[in-house]
C-alpha positions in Angstrom: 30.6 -69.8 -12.4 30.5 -67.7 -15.8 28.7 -64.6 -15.8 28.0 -63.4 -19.3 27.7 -59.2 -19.4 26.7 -57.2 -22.4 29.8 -55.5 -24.4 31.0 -51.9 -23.2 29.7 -50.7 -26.3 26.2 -51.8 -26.0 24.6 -48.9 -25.0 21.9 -49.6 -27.4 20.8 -52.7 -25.8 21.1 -50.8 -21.8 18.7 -48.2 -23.6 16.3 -50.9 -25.0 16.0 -52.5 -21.7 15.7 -49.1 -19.6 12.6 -48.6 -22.1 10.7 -52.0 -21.8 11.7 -51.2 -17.7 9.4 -48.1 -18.0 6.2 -50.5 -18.3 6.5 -52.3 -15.1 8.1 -49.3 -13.4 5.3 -47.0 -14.6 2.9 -48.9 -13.0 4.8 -49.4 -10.2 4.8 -45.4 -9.9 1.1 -45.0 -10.3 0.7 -47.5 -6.9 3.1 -45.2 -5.4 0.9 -42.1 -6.2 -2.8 -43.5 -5.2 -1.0 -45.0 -1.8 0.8 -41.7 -1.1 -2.2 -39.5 -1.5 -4.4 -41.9 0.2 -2.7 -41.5 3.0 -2.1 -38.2 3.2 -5.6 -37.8 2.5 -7.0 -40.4 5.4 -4.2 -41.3 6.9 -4.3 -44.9 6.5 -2.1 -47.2 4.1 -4.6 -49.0 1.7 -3.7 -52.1 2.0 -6.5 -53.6 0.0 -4.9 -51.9 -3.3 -3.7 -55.0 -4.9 -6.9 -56.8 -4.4 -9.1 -53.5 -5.9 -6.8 -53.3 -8.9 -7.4 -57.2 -9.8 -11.1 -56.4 -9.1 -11.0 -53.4 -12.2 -8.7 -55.5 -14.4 -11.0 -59.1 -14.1 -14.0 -56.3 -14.7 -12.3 -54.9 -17.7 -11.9 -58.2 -18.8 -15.2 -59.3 -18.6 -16.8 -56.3 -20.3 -14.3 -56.5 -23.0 -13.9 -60.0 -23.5 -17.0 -61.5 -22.4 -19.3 -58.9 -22.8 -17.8 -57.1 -25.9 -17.9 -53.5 -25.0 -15.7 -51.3 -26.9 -12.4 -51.1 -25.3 -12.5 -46.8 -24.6 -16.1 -47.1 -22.9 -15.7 -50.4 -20.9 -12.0 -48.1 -19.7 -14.2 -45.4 -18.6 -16.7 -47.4 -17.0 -13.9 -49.1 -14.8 -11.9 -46.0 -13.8 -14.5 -43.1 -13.8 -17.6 -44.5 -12.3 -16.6 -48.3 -10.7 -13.1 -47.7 -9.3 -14.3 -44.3 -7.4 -17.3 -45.9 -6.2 -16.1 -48.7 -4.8 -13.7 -46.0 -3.0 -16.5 -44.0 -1.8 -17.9 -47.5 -0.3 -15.5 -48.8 1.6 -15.0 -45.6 3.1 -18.6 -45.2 3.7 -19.1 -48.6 5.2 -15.7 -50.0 6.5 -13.3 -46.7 7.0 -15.4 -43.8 8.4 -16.9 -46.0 11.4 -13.2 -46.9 12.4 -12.1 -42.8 12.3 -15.2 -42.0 13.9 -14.6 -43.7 17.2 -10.6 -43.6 17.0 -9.1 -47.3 16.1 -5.8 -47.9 16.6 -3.9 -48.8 13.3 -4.3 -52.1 13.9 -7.9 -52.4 13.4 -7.4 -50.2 10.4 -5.1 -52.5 9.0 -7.5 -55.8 9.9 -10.0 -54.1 8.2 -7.6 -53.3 5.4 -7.1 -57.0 5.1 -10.5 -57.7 5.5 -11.5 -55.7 2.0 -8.8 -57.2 0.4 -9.8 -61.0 1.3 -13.1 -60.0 0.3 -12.4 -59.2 -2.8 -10.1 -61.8 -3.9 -13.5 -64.2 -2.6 -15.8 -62.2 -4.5 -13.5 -62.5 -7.9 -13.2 -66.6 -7.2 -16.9 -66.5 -6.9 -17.6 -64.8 -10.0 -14.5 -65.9 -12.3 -13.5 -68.6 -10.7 -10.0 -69.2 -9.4 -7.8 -70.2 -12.3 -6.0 -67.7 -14.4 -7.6 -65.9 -17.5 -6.0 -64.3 -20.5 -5.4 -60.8 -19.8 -7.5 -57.9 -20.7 -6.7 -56.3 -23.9 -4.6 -52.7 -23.9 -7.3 -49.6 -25.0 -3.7 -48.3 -26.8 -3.0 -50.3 -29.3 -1.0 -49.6 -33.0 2.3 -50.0 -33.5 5.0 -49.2 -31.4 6.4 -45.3 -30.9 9.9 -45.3 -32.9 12.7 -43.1 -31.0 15.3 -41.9 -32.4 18.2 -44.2 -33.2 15.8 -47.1 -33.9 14.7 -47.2 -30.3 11.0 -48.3 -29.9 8.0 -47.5 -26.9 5.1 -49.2 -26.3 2.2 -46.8 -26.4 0.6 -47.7 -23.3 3.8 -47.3 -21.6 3.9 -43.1 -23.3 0.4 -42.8 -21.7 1.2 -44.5 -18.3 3.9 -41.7 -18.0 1.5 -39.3 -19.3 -0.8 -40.4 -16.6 1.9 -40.0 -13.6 2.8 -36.4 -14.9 -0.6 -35.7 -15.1 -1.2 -37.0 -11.6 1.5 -35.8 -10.0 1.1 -32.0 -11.2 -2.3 -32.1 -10.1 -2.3 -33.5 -6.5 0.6 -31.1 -6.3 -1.4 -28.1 -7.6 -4.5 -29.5 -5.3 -2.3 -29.5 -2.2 -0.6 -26.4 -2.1 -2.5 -24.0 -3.6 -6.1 -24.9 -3.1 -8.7 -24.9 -0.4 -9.3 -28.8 -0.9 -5.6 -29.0 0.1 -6.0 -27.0 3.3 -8.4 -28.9 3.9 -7.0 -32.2 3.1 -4.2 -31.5 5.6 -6.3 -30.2 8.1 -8.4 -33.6 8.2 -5.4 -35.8 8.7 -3.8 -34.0 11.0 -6.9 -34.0 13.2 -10.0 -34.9 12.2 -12.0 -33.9 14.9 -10.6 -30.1 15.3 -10.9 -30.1 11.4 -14.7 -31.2 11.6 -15.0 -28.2 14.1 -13.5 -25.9 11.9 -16.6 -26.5 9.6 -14.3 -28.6 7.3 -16.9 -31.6 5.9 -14.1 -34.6 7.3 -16.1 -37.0 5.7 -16.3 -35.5 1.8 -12.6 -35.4 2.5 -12.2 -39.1 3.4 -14.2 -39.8 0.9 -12.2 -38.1 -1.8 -9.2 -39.8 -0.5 -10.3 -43.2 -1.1 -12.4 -42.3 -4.3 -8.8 -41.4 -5.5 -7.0 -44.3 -4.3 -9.1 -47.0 -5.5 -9.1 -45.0 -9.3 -5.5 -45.3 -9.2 -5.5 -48.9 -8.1 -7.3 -49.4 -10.9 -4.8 -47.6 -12.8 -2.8 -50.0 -12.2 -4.9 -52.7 -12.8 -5.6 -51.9 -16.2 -1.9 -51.0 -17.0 -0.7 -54.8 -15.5 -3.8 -56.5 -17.2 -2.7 -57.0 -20.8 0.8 -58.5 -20.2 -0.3 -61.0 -17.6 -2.4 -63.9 -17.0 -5.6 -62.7 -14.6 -5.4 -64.5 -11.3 -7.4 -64.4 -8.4 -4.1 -64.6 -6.2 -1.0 -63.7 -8.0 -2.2 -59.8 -9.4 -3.0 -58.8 -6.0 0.1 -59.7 -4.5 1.8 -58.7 -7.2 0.5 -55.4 -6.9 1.3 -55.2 -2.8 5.1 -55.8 -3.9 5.0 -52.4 -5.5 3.7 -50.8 -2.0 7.6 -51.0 -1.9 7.7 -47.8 -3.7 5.5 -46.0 -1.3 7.4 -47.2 1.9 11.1 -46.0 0.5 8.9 -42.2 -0.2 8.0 -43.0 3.4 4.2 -42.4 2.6 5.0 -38.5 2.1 6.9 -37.7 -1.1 5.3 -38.4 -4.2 8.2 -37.7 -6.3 10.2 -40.6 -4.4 7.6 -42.4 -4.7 7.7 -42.2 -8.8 11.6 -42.3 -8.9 11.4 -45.2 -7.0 9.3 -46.9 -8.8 10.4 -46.1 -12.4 14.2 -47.0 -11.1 13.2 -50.1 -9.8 11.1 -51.0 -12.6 14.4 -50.2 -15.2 16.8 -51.9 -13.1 14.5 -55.3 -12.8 14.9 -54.9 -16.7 18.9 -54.5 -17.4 19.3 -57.4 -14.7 18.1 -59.7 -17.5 21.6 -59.4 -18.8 22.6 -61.5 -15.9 23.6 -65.2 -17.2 25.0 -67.0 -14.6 26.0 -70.8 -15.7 24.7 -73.9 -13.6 22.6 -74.2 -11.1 22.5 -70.5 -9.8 20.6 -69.6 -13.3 16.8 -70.3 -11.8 18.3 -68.1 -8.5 19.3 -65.5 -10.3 16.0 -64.7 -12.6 13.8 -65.2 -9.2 15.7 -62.1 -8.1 15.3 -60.6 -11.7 11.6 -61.4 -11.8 11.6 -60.5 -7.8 13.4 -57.2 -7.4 10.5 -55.8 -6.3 9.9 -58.3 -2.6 13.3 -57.5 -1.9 12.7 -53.6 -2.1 9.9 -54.1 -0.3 11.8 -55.9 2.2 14.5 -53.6 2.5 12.3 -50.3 2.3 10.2 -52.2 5.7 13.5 -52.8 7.5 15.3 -49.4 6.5 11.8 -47.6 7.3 12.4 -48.9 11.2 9.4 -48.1 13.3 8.1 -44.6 11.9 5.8 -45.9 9.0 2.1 -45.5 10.4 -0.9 -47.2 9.2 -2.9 -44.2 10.9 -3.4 -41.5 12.8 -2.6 -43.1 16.2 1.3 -44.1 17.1 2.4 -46.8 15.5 0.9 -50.5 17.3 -2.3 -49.5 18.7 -4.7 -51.4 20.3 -3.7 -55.4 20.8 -6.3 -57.2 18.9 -7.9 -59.3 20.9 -11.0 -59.6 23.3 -9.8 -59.4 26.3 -9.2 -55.7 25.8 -12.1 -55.4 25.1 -14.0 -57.1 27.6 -15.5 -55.2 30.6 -13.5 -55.6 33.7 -10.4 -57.5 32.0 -11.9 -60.7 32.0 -10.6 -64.2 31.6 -9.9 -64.0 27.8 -11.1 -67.0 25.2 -7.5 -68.2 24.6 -8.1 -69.9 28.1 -11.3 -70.5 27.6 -12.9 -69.5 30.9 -16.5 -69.4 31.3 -19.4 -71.1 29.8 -18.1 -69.4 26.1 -15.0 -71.3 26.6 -16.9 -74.4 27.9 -19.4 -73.9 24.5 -16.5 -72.9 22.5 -14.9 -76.6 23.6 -17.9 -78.3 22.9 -18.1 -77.3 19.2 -14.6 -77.5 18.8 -14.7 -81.1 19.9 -17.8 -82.0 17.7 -16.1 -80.3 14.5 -13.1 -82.3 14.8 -14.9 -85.5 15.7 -17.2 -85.7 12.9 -14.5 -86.5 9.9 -14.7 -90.1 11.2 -17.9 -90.5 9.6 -16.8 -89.1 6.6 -14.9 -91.1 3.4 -13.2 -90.2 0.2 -13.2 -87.0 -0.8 -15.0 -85.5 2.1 -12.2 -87.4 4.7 -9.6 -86.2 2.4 -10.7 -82.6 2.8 -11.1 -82.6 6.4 -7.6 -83.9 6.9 -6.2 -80.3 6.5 -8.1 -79.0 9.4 -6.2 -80.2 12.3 -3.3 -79.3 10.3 -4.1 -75.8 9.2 -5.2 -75.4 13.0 -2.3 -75.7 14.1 -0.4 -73.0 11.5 -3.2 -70.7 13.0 -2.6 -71.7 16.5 1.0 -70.1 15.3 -0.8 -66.7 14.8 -2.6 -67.3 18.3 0.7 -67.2 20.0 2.2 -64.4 18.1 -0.8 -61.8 17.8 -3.0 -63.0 20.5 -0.3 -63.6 23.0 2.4 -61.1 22.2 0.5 -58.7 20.4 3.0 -58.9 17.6 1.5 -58.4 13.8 2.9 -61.2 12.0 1.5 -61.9 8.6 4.6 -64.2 7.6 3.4 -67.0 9.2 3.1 -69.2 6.1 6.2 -68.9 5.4 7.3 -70.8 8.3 4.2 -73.7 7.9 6.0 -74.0 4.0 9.7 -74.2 5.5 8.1 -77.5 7.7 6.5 -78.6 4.8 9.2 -78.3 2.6 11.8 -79.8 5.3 10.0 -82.7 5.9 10.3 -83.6 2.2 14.0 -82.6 1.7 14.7 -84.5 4.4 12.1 -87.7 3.9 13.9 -87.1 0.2 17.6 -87.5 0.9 18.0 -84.2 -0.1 19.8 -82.9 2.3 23.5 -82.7 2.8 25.3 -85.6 5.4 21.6 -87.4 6.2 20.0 -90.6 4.8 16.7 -90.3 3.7 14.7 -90.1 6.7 11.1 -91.6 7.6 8.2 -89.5 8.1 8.2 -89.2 11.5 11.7 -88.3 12.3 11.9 -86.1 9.1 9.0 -84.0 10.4 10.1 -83.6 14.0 13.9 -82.6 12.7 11.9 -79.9 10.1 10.0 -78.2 13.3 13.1 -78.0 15.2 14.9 -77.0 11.9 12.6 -74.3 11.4 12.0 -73.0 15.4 14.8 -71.0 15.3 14.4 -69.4 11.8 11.6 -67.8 14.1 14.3 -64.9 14.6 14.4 -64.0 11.9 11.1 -61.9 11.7 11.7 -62.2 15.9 14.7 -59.8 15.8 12.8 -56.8 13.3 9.6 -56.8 15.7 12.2 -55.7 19.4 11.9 -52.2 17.5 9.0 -52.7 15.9 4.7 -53.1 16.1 1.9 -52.4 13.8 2.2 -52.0 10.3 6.1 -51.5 10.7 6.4 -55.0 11.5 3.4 -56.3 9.1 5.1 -54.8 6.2 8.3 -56.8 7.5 6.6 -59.7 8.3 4.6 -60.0 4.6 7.6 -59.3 2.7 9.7 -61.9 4.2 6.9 -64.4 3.6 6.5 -63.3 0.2 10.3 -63.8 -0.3 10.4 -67.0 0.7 7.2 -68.1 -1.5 9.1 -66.7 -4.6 12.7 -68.0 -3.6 12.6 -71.2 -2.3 8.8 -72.9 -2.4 8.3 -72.0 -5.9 12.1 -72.6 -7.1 12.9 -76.0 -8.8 16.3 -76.3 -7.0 14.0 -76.5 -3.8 11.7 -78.9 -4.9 12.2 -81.1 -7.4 12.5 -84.6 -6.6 10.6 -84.7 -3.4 8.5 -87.6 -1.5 6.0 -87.2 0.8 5.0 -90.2 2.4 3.3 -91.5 5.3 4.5 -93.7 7.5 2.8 -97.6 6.9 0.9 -97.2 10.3 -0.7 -94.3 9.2 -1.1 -94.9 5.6 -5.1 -95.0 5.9 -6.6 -91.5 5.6 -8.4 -92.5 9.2 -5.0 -93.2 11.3 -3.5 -90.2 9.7 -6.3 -87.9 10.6 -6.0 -89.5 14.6 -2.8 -88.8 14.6 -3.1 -85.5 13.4 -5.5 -85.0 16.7 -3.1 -86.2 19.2 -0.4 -84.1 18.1 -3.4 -80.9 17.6 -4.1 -81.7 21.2 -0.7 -81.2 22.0 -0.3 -78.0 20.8 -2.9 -76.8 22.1 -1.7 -78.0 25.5 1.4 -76.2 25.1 -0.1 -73.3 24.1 -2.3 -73.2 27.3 0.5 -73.5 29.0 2.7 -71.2 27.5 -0.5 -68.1 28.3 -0.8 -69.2 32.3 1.4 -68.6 34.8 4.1 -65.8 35.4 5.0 -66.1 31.5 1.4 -65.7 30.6 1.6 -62.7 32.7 4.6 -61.7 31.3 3.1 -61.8 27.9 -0.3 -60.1 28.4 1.4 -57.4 29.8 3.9 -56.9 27.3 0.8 -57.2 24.9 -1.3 -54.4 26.8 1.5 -51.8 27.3 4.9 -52.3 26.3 6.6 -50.0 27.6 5.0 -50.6 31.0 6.1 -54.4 30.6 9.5 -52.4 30.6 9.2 -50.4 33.5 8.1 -53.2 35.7 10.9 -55.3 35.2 9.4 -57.5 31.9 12.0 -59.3 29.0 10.2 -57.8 26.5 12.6 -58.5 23.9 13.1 -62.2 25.2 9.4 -62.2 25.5 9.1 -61.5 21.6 11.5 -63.5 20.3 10.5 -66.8 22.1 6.7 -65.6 20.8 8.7 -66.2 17.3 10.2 -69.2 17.9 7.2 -70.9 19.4 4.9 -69.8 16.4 7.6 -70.7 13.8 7.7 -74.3 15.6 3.6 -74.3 15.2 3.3 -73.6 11.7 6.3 -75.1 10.7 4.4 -77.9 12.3 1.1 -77.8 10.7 2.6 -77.0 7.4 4.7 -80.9 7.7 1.4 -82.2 8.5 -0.4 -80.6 5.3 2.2 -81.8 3.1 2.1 -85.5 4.6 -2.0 -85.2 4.1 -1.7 -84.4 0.7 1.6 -86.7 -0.2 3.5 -83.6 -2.0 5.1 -80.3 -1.2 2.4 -77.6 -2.8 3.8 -74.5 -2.6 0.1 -72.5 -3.6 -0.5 -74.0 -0.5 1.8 -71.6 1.5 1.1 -68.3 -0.6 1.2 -65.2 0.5 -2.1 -64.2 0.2 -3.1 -67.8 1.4 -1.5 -66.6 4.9 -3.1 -62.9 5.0 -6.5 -65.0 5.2 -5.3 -67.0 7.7 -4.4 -63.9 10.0 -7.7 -62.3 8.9 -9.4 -65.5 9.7 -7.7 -65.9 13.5 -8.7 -62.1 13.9 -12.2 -62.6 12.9 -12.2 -65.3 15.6 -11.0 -64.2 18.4 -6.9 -63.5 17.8 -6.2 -64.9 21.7 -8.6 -68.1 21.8 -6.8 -71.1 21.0 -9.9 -72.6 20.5 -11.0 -69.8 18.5 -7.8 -70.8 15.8 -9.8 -74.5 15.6 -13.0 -73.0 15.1 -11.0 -70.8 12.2 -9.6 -73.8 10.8 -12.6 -76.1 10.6 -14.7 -72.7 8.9 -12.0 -72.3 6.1 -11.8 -76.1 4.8 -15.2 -76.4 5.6 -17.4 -73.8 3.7 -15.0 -74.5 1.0 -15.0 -77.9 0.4 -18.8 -78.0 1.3 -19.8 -75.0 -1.4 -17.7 -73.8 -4.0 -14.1 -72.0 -3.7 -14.4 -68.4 -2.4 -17.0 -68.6 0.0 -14.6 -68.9 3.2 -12.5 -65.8 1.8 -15.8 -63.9 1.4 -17.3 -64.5 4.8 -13.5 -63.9 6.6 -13.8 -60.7 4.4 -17.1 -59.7 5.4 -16.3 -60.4 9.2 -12.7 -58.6 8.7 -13.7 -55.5 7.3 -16.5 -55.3 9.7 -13.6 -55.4 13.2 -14.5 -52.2 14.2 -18.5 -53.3 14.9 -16.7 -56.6 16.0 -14.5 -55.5 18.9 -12.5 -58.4 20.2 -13.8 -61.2 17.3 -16.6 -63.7 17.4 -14.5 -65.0 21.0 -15.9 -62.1 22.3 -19.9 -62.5 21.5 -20.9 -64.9 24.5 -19.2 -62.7 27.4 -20.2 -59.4 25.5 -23.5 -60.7 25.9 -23.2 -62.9 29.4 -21.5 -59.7 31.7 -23.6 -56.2 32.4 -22.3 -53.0 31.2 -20.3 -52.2 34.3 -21.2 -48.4 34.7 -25.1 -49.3 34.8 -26.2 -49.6 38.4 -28.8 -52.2 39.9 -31.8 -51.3 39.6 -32.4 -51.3 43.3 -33.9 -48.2 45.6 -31.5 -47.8 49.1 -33.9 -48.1 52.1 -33.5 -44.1 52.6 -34.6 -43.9 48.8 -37.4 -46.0 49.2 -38.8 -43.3 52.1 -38.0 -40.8 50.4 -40.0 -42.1 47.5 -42.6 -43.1 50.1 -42.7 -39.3 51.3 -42.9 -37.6 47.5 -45.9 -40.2 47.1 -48.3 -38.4 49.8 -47.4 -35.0 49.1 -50.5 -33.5 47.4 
């Protein structure tokens, strides 16, 4: 290999490259500011950043572009009145219940989600979902000359103006006013603050007004050097929450070194030329530097980053702790709910054999997609384990099954469909550890941050790398050519996950699980493997997805890797959430909605409703599992309304009394 590096006297070219590295580093420093404040100011990472600055920057757009506003008002109108109230909003309507009754983190952070699925619908609905020209920049005129011939982009001068501006005044606001007292008061504890006569709500409020403005900072900074999508701004504005992991949610100015260092160093790597085939490899990690921060900032972090005010993990998220009495949960579908639950289930997946074309076509991704959320089932709903990395794993079985079906790999013929998709699940089973081994010392965000980022690396290193997949065939076997035999078979092995999943939740392992679920660390003291426990959790759901993700690729007849996005796979946790995270049949249900309201409407309209559902968890407790035993059991404190005999003569007594 030949490595080509600049001359030792081309300090010229380091300097132009640090430069250009200011814009994306810039930005990436402004996300660090509005997450840092945001949660010192609520206490909760806003994990719906990316997905509000898209929303500004496709608004922008529109105003601009479409509408044709002048650039300067059409800025103000997105930043000063839009951005804050949309804060103010969600704080009002999806935040402030959650503080008010004390959710756990995880909650916080489905409801998180949930805003930022929403979102992403509403900007499919309205723009549709494939990628516009960018918004123009309100600064532009010729480039700043430096000294020594050295040029800066003008936007990039006022995005640094912006994070000095920024940083001196949440740093003023903090230490030296009331509003800071009072800030620190609130997240520290909300309820002694409220007693205090501090207005905890104004404060909240505040918070969020400021995040979401800075979100939309960075919207507007990002927007007129990409192409808008729907998909790729969001997460390409969660990659920068790397910055605000390494400052460990505190330090602002870690936050803006980080970023600003990160954003220069992605620039002078493009003096990398490697020769051959490691050329594409090398400019993913060039275009990418900011995944693997984010990866390494997660796993360096360890346990300690907090998506609220609670410990880190919180509450499992599932109905059966919700449920009065502990009752037989929907993941084993006890009760006339499970029973009802079944029956739909069965008449969802049953009614594709009356369909054709297009419509049979669609529906073949159901039994497949069910079981990639099955995955999540087993994970979340069985071992209480945040894991929103899970579509990473259903892209490794789709992208086996083709290397392998392919010739592509090493020392093997090219295999038939069958064989090559069985070898790609046990292929990718024990890949499982590797988000297994992070989550023995880890729960809650901690581990969601870990979990994302290693999805998200895998999207941007291997699905969407041509080394990886060019040249691949995806066929189906001659027995199961016909879109009908394929879509049977797809049952038979659906109902065999399922079975194995059932069996995996009863019994002394099912046991095992729900109790390391419930309490860890009381797992622990009774005797429980809870570190076996999570790692065969991983292993199982990397075998399910990997699964479901062979059987998406054979339904289509070619590796897709927008298929296995990361965003794609935060709606698919949101969705299993909505449902019921430990009902199996609840994952089916998920499925069947998703391709369903999609393919039967227009795209967006699942992402919207799981977003609406999401953000709504904490009036939700437990999912739509949850609904028919909330409303079949009694509140258990409320008495009969039955008289003992000695009450009934007693009553009898007061009645003749004059």
């Amino acid at each position: 290999m030949t490595v080509l590096l600049a001359a030792p006297d081309s300090f010229g070219l380091t300097l132009d490259l640090a430069l250009a590295g200011l814009t994306v580093g810039s930005a990436a420093a402004l996300s660090g500011i509005g997450l840092v404040v945001c949660h010192r100011t609520t206490g909760v990472l806003n994990i719906a950043q990316g997905a509000q600055a898209m929303a500004v920057a496709y608004l922008l757009r529109d105003l601009v572009v479409v509408r044709h506003w002048p650039v300067w008002p059409a800025l103000a109108c997105c930043l000063l009145v839009v951005a804050p109230a949309l804060g103010v909003l969600l704080d009002v309507l999806v935040h402030r219940p959650l503080q008010r009754r004390g959710a756990g983190p995880a909650e916080t952070m489905v409801a998180g989600l949930g805003v930022f699925v929403l979102l992403i619908g509403v900007a499919v609905l309205l723009w549709g979902p494939a990628p516009l020209a960018g918004a123009p920049s309100p600064f532009g005129g010729a480039p700043i000359r430096l000294p020594g011939g050295h040029t800066l982009r003008p936007d990039t001068v006022a995005q640094l103006a912006a994070i000095l501006v920024l940083g001196l005044a949440v740093a003023a606001t903090t230490r030296w006013t009331r509003l800071g007292l009072h800030l620190r008061a609130v997240v520290d504890d909300r309820r002694l603050a409220a007693l205090t006569g501090v207005d905890a709500d104004r404060v909240s409020a505040l918070g969020w007004a400021f995040g979401t403005f800075t979100a939309g900072l960075v919207g507007v900074a990002l927007a007129p050097y990409l192409l808008l999508d729907p998909y790729g701004l969001p997460l390409l504005v969660m990659e920068t929450m790397a910055v605000a992991v390494a400052a460990r949610l505190r330090s602002i100015p870690v936050a803006v070194a980080t970023g600003l260092g990160l954003g220069i160093a992605q620039s002078e790597l493009t003096r990398l030329r490697p020769s051959g085939q490691l050329l594409p490899l090398v400019q993913a990690v060039q275009s990418n530097l900011f995944v693997i921060a984010l990866l390494a900032a997660a796993l360096l972090a360890g346990p300690g980053i907090t998506g609220g005010r609670a410990p880190d993990g919180g509450a499992p998220l599932t109905s059966r702790s919700h449920r009065p009495g502990g009752g037989r949960g929907g993941g084993r579908g006890g009760g006339g709910g499970g029973r009802s639950a079944g029956a739909v289930c069965l008449v969802l997946l049953l009614l594709p054999f009356g369909f054709r074309g297009n419509d049979l076509r669609s529906a073949l991704l159901v039994p497949a997609l069910a079981l990639v959320l099955l995955s999540v089932v087993v994970v979340t709903g069985y071992g209480g384990q945040t894991s929103l990395g899970q579509a990473g794993y259903a892209g490794l079985g789709a992208l086996g099954t083709a290397l392998l079906m392919s010739g592509r790999v090493p020392g093997l013929p090219a295999l038939p469909a069958v064989p090559a998709l069985l070898l790609a699940v046990l292929a990718t089973a024990p890949l499982g550890l590797l988000t297994g081994r992070p989550a023995i010392r880890r729960r809650g965000l901690a581990l969601a941050l870990v979990t994302f980022a290693f999805g998200t690396a895998l999207s941007r290193f291997v699905f969407q790398q041509p080394y990886a997949t060019t040249g691949l065939t995806l066929d189906r076997p001659a027995l199961l050519d016909g879109d009908r035999a394929f879509y049977l078979a797809e049952l038979l092995l659906l109902g065999l996950g399922l079975l194995a999943v059932r069996a995996l939740h009863r019994g002394r392992l099912g046991r095992a699980l729900t109790a390391m679920r419930d309490h860890e660390a009381g797992a622990v003291a009774a005797g429980v493997d809870v570190p076996g426990l999570k790692l065969l959790a991983f292993v199982v759901g990397a075998a399910l997805a990997a699964l479901g993700g062979g059987l998406m690729g054979l339904a289509g007849r070619a590796f897709d890797a927008a298929s296995f996005d990361p965003v794609r796979g935060l709606l698919w946790f949101a969705a299993v959430v909505v449902a019921g995270a430990d009902s199996a049949l609840g994952a089916v249900l998920a499925a069947a909605l998703l391709i369903g309201l999609d393919a039967g409407t227009v795209t967006g309209v699942s992402a919207v409703a799981v977003g609406v559902l999401a953000a709504a968890i904490g009036r939700l407790p437990g999912g739509l599992a949850a609904l028919p035993t909330a409303r079949r059991d009694p509140p258990p404190d409320l008495p009969p309304g039955r008289l003992t005999p000695t009450g009934r003569r007693l009553r009898a007594t007061l009645n003749r009394r004059p």
